[in-house]
N, CA, C and O atoms as CSV, one atom per row, in Angstrom:
chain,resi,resn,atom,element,x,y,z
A,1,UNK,N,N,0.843,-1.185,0.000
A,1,UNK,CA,C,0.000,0.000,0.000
A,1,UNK,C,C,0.890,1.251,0.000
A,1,UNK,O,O,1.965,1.415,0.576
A,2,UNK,N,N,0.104,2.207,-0.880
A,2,UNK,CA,C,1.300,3.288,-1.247
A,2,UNK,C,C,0.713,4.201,-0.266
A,2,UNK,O,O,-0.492,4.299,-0.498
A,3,UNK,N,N,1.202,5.160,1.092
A,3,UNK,CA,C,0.495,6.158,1.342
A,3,UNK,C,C,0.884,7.130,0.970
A,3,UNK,O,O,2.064,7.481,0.968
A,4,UNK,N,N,-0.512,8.040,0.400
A,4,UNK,CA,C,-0.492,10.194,0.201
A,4,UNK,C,C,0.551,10.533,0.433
A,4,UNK,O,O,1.236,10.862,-0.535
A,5,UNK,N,N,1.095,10.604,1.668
A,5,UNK,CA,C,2.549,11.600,1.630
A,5,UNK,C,C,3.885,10.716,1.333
A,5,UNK,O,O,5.029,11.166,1.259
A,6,UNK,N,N,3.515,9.459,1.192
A,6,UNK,CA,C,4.799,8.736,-0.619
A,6,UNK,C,C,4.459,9.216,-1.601
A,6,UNK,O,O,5.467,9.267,-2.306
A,7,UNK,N,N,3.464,9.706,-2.229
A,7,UNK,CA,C,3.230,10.199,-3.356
A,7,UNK,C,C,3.400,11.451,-3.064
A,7,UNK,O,O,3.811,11.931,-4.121
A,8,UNK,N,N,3.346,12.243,-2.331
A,8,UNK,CA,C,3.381,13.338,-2.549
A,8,UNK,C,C,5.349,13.665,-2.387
A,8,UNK,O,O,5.965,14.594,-2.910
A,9,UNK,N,N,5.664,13.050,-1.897
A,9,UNK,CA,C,7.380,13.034,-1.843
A,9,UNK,C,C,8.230,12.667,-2.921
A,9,UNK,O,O,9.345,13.166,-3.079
A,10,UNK,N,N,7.655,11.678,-3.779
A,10,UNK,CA,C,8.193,10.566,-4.616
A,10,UNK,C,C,7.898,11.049,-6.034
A,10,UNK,O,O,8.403,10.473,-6.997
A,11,UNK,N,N,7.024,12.183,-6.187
A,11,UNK,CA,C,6.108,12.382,-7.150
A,11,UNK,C,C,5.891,13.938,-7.421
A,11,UNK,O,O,6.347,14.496,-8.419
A,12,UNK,N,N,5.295,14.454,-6.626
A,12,UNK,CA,C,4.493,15.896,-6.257
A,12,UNK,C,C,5.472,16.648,-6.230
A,12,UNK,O,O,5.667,17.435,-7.156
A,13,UNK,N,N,6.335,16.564,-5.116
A,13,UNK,CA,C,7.517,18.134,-4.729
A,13,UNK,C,C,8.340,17.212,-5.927
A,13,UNK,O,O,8.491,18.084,-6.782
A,14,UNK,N,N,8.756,16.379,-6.308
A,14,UNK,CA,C,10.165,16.618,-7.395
A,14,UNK,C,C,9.252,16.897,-8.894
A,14,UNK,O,O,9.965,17.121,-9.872
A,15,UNK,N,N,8.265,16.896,-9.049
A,15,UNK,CA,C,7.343,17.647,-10.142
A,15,UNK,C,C,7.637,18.729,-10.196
A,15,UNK,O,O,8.066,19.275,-11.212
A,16,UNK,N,N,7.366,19.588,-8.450
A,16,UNK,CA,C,7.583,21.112,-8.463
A,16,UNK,C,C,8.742,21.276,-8.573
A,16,UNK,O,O,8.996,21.924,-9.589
A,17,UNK,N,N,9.698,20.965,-7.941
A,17,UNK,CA,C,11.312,21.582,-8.469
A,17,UNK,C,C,11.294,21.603,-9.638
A,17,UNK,O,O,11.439,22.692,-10.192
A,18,UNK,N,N,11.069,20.149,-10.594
A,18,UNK,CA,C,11.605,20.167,-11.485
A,18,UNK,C,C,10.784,21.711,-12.768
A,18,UNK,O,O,11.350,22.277,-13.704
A,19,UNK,N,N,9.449,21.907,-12.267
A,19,UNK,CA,C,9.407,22.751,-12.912
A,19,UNK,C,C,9.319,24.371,-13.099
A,19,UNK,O,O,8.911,25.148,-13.963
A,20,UNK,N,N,10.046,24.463,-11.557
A,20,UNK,CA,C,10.703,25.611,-11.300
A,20,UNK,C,C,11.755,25.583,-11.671
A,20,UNK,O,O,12.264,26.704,-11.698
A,21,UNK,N,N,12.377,24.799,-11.993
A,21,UNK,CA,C,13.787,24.870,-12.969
A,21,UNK,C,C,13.913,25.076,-13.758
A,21,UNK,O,O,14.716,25.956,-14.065
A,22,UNK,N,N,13.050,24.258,-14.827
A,22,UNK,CA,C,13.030,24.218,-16.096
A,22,UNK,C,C,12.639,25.980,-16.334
A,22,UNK,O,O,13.224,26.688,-17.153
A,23,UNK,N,N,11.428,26.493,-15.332
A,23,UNK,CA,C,11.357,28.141,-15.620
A,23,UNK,C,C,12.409,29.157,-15.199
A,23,UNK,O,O,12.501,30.297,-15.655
A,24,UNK,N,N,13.150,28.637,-14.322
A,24,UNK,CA,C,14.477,29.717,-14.133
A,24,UNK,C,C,15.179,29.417,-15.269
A,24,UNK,O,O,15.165,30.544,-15.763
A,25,UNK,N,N,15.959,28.552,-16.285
A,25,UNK,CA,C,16.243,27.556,-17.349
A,25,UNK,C,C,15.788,28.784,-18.400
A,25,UNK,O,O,16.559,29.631,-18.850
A,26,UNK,N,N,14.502,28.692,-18.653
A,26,UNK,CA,C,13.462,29.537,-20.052
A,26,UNK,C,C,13.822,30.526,-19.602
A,26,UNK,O,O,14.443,31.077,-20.511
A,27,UNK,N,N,13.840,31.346,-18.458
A,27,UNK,CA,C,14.255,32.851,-17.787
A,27,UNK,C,C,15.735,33.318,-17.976
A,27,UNK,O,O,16.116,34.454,-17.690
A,28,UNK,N,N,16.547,32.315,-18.495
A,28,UNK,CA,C,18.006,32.955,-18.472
A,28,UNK,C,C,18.650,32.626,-17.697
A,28,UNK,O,O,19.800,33.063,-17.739
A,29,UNK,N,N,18.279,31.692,-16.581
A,29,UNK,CA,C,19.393,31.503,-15.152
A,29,UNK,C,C,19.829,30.050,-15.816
A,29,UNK,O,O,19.177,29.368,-16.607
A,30,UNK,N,N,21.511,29.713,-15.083
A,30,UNK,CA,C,21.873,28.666,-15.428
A,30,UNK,C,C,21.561,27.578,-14.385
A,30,UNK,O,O,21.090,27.667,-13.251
A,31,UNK,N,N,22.071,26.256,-15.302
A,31,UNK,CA,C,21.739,25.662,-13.945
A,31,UNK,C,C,22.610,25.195,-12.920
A,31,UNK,O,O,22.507,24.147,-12.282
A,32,UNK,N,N,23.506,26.110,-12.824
A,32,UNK,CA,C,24.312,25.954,-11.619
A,32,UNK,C,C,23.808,26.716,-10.485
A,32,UNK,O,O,23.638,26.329,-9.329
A,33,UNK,N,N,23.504,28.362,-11.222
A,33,UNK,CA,C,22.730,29.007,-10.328
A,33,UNK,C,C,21.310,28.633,-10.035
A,33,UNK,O,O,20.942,28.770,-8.868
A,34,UNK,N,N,20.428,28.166,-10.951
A,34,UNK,CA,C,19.098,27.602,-10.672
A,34,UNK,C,C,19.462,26.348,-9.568
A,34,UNK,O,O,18.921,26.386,-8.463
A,35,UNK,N,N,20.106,25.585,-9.802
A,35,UNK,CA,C,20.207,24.318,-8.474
A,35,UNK,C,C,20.299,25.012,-7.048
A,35,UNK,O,O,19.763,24.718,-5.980
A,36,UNK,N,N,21.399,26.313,-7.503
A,36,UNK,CA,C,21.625,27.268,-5.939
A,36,UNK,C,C,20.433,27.488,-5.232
A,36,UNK,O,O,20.034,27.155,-4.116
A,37,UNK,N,N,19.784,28.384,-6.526
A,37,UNK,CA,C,18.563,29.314,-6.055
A,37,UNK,C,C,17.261,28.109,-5.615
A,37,UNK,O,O,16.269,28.522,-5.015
A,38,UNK,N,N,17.414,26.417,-6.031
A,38,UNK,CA,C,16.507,25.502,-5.210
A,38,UNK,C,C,17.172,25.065,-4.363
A,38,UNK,O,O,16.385,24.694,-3.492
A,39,UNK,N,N,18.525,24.795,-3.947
A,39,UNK,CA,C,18.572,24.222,-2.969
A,39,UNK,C,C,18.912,23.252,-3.249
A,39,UNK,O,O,19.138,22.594,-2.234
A,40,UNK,N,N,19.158,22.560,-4.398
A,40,UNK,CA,C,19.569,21.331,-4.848
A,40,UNK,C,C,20.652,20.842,-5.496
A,40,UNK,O,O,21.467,21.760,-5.584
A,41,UNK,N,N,21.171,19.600,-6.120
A,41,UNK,CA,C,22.568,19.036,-7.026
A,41,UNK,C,C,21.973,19.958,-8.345
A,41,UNK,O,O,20.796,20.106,-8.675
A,42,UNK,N,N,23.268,20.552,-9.012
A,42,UNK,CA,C,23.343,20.834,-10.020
A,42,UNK,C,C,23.168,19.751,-11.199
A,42,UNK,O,O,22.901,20.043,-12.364
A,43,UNK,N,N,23.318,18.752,-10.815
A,43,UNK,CA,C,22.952,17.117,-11.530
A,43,UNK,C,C,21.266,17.070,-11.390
A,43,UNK,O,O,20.728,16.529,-12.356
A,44,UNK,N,N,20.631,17.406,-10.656
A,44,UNK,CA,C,19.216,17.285,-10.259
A,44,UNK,C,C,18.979,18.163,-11.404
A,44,UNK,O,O,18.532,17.609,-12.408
A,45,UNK,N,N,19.169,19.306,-11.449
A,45,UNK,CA,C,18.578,20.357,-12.675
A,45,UNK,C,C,18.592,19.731,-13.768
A,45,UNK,O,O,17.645,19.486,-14.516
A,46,UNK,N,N,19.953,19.396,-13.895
A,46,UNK,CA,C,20.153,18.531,-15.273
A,46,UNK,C,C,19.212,17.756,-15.601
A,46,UNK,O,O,18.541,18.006,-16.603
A,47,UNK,N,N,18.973,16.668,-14.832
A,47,UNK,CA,C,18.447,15.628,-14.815
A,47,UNK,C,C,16.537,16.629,-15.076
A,47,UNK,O,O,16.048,16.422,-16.186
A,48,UNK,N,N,15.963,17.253,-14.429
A,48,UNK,CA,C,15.107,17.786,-14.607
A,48,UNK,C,C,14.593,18.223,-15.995
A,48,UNK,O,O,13.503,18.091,-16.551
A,49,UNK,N,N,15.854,18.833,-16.385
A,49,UNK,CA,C,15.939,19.577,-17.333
A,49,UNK,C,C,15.157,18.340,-18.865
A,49,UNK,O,O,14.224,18.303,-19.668
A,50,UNK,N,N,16.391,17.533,-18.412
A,50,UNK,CA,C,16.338,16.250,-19.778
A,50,UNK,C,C,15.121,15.095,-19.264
A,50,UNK,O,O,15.145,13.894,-19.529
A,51,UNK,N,N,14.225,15.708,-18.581
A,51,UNK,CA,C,13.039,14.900,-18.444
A,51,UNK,C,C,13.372,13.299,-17.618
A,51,UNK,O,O,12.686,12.286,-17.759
A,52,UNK,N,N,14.490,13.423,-16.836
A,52,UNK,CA,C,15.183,11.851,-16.241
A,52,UNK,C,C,14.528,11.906,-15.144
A,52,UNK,O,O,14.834,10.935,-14.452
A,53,UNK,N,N,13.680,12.653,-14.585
A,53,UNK,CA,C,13.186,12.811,-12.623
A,53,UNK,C,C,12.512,14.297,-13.071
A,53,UNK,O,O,12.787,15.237,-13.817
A,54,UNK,N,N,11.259,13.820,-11.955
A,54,UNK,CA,C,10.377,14.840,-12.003
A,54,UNK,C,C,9.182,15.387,-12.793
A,54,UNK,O,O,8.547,16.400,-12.499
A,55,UNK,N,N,8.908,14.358,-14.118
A,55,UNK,CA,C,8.106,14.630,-15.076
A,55,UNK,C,C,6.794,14.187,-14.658
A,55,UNK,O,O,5.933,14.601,-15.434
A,56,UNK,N,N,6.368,13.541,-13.772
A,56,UNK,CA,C,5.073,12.839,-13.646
A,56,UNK,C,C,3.931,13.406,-13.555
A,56,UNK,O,O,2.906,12.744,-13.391
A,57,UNK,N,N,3.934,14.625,-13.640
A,57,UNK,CA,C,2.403,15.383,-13.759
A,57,UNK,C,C,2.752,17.003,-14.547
A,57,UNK,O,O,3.731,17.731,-14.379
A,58,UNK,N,N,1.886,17.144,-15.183
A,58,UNK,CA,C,1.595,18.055,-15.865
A,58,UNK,C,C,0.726,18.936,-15.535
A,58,UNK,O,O,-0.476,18.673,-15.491
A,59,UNK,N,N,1.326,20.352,-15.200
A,59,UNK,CA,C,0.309,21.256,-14.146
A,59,UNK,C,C,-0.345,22.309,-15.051
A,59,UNK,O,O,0.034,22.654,-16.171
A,60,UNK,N,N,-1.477,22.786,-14.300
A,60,UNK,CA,C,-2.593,23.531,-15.291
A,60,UNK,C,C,-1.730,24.726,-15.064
A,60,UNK,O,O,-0.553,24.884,-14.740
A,61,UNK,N,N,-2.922,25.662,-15.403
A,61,UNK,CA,C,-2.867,27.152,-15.156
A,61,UNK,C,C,-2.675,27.661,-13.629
A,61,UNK,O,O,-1.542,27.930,-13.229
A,62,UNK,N,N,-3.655,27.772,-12.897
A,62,UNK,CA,C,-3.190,27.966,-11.401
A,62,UNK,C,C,-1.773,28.262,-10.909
A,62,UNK,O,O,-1.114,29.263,-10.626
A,63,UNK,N,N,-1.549,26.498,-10.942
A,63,UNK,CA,C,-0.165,25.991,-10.830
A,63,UNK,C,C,0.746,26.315,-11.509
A,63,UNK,O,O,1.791,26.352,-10.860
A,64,UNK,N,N,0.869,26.611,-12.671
A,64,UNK,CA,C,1.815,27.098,-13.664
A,64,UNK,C,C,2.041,28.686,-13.385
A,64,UNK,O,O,3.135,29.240,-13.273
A,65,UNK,N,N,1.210,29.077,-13.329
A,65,UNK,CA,C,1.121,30.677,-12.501
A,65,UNK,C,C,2.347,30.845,-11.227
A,65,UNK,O,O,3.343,31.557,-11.100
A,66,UNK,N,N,1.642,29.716,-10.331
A,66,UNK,CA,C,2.560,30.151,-8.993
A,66,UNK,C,C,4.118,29.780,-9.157
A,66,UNK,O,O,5.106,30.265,-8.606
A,67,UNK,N,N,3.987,28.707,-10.147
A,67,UNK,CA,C,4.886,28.186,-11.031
A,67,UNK,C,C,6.117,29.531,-11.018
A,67,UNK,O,O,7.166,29.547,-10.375
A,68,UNK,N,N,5.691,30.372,-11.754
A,68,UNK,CA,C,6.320,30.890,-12.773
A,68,UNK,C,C,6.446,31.925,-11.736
A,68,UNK,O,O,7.633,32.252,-11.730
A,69,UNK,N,N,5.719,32.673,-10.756
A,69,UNK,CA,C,6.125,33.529,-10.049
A,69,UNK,C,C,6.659,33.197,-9.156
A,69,UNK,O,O,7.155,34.022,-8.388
A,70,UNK,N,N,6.741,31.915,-8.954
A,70,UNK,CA,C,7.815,31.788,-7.718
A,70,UNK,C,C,9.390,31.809,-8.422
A,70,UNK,O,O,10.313,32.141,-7.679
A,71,UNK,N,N,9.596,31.571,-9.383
A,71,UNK,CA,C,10.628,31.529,-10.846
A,71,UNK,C,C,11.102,32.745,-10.824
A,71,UNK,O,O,12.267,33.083,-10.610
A,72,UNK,N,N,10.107,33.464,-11.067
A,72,UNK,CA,C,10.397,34.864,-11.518
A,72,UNK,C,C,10.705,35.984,-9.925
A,72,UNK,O,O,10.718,37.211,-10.015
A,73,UNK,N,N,10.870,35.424,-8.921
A,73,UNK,CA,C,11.243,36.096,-7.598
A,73,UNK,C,C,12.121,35.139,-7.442
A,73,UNK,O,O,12.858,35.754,-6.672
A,74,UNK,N,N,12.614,34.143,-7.560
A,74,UNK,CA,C,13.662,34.053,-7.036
A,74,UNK,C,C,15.023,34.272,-8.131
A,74,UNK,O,O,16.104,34.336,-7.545
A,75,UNK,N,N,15.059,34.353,-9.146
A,75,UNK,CA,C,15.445,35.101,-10.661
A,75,UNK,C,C,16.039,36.344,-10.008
A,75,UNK,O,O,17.257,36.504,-9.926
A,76,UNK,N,N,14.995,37.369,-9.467
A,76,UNK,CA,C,15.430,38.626,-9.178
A,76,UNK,C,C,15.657,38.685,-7.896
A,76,UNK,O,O,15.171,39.656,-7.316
A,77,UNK,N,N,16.329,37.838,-7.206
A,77,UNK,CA,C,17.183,37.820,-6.129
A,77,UNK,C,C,15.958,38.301,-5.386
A,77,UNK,O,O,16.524,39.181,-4.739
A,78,UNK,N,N,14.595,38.377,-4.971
A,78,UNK,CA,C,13.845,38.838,-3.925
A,78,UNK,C,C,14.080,37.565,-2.926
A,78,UNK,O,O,14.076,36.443,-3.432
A,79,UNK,N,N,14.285,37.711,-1.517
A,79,UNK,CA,C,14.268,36.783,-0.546
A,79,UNK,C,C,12.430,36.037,-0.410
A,79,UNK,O,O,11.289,36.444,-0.190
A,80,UNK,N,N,13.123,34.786,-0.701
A,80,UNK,CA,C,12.309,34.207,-0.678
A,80,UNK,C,C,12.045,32.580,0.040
A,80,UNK,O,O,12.966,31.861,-0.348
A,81,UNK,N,N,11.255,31.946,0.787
A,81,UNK,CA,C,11.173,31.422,1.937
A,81,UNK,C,C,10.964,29.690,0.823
A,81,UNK,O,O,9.930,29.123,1.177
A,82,UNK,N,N,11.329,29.308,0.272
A,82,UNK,CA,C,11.659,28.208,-0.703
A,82,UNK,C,C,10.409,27.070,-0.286
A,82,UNK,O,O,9.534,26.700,-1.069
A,83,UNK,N,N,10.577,26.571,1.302
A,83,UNK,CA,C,10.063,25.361,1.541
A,83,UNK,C,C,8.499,26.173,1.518
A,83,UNK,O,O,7.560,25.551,1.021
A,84,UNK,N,N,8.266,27.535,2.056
A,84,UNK,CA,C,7.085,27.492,2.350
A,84,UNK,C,C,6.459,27.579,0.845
A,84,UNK,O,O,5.775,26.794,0.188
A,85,UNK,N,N,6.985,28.854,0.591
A,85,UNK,CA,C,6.485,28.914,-1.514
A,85,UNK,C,C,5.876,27.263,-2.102
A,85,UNK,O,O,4.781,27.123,-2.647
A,86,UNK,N,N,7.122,25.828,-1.773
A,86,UNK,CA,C,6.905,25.335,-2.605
A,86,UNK,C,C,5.685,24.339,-1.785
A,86,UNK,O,O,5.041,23.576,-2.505
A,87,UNK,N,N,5.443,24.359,-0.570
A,87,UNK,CA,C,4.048,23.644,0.119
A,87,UNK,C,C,2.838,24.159,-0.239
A,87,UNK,O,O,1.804,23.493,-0.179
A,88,UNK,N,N,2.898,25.656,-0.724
A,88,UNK,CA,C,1.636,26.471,-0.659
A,88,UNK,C,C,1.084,25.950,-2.750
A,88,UNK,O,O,-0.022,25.901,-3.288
A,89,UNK,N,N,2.278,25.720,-3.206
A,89,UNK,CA,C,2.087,25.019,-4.378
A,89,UNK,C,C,1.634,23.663,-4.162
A,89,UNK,O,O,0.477,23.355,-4.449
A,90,UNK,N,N,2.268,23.013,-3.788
A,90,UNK,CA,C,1.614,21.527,-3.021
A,90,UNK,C,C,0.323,21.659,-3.070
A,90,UNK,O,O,-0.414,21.297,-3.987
A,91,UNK,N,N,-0.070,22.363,-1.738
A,91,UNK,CA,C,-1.711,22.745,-1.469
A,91,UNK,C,C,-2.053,23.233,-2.618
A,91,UNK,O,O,-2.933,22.501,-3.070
A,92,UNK,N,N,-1.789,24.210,-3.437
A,92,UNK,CA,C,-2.437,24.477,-4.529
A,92,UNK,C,C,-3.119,23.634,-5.391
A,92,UNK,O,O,-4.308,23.494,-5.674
A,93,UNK,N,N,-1.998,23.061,-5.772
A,93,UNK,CA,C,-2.276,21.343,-6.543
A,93,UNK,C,C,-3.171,20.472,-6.041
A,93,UNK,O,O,-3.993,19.974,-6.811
A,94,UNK,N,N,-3.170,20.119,-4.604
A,94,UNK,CA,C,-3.784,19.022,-4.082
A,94,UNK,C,C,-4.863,19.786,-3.893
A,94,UNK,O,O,-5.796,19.008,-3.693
A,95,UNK,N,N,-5.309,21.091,-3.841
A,95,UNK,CA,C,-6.934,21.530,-3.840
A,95,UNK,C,C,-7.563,21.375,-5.019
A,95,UNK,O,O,-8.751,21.053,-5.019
A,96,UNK,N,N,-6.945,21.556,-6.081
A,96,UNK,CA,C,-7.375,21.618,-7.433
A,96,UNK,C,C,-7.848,20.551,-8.000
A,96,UNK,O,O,-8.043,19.482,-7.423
A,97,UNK,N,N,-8.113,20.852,-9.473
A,97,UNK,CA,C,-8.766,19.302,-10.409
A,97,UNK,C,C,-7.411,19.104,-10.962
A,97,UNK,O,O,-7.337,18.945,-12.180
A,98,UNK,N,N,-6.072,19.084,-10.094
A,98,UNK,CA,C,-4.837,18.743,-11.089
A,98,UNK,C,C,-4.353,17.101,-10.676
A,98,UNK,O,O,-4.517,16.535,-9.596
A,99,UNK,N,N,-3.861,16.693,-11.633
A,99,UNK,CA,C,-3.076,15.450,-11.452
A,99,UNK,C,C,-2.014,15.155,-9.768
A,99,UNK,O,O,-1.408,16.143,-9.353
A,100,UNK,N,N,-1.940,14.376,-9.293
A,100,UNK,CA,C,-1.437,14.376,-8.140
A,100,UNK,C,C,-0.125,13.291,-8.361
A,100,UNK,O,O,0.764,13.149,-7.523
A,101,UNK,N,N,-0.184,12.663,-9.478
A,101,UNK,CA,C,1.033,11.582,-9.898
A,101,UNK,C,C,-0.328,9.831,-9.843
A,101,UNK,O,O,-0.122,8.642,-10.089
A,102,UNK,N,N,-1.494,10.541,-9.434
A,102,UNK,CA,C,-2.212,9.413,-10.362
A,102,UNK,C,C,-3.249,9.654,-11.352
A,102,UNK,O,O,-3.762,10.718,-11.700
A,103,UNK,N,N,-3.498,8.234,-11.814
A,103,UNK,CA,C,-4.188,8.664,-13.156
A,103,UNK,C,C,-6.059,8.363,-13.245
A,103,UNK,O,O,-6.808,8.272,-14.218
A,104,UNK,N,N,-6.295,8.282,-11.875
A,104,UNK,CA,C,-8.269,7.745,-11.777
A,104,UNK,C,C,-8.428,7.955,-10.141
A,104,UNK,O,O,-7.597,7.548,-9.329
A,105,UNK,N,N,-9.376,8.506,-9.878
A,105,UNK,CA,C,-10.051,9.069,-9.299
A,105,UNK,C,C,-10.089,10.491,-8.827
A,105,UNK,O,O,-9.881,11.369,-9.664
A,106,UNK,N,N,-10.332,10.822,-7.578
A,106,UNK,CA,C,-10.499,12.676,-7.202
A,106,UNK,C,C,-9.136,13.444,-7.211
A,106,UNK,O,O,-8.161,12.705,-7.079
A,107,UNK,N,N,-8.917,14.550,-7.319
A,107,UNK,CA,C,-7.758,15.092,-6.981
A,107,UNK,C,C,-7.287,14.626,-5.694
A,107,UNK,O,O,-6.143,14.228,-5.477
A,108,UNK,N,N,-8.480,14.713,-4.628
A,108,UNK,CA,C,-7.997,14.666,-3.017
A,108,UNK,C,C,-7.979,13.000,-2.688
A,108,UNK,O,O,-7.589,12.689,-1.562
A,109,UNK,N,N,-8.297,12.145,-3.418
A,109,UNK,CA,C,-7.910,10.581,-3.841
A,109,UNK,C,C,-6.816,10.661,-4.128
A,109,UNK,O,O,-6.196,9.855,-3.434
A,110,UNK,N,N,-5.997,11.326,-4.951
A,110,UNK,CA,C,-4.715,11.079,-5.797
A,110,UNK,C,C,-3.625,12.135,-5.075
A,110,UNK,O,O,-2.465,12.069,-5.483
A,111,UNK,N,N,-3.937,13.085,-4.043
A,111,UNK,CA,C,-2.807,14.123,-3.181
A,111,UNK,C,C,-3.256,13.566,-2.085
A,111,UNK,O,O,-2.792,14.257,-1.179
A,112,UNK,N,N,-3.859,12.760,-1.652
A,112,UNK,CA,C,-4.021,12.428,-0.135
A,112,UNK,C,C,-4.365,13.542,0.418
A,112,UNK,O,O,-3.594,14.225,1.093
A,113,UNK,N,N,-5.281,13.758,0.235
A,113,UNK,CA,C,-6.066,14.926,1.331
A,113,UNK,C,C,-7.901,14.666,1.463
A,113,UNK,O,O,-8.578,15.398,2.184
């Protein structure tokens, strides 16, 4: 038995890095500095980058929004609080009609909530 917060670890947050990367990446930052500015291996970006970890869900609008503004503040050096930004995306996701890393039933079936 798989539980919600394995999926949401295994699945969910390396979704979100990976596609806050890929938008610092489209924005001009490298990914030495993009790994900085997450917190992560400069191999992780990579790997993000070339679709090897992190691809398992495909986020709407909402999400792509907070997506991109959390991208676009940490880009311009505004201090910014990383773990909380990327939970409040979490919750974003897991409130929504978005994919959670499964493929049949509710959103709050598939984010464990």
């Amino acid at each position: 038995m798989e539980a919600p917060c394995q999926r949401i670890v295994w699945d969910v947050l390396p979704a979100i890095r990976a596609a806050i990367a890929v938008e610092l990446v489209k924005c001009g930052v490298g990914q030495v500095d993009a790994a900085r500015m997450l917190e992560i291996a400069p191999s992780a970006v990579s790997q993000y980058l070339s679709g090897k970890r992190g691809y398992r869900i495909e986020f709407e609008n909402d999400v792509k929004k907070s997506i991109k503004g959390l991208a676009k503040d940490l880009k311009s050096g505004k201090k910014v609080d990383l773990v909380k930004r990327t939970c409040e995306i979490c919750r974003q996701l897991r409130e929504g009609d978005e994919q959670c890393g499964g493929t049949s039933g509710t959103a709050s079936e598939r984010c464990g909530t």
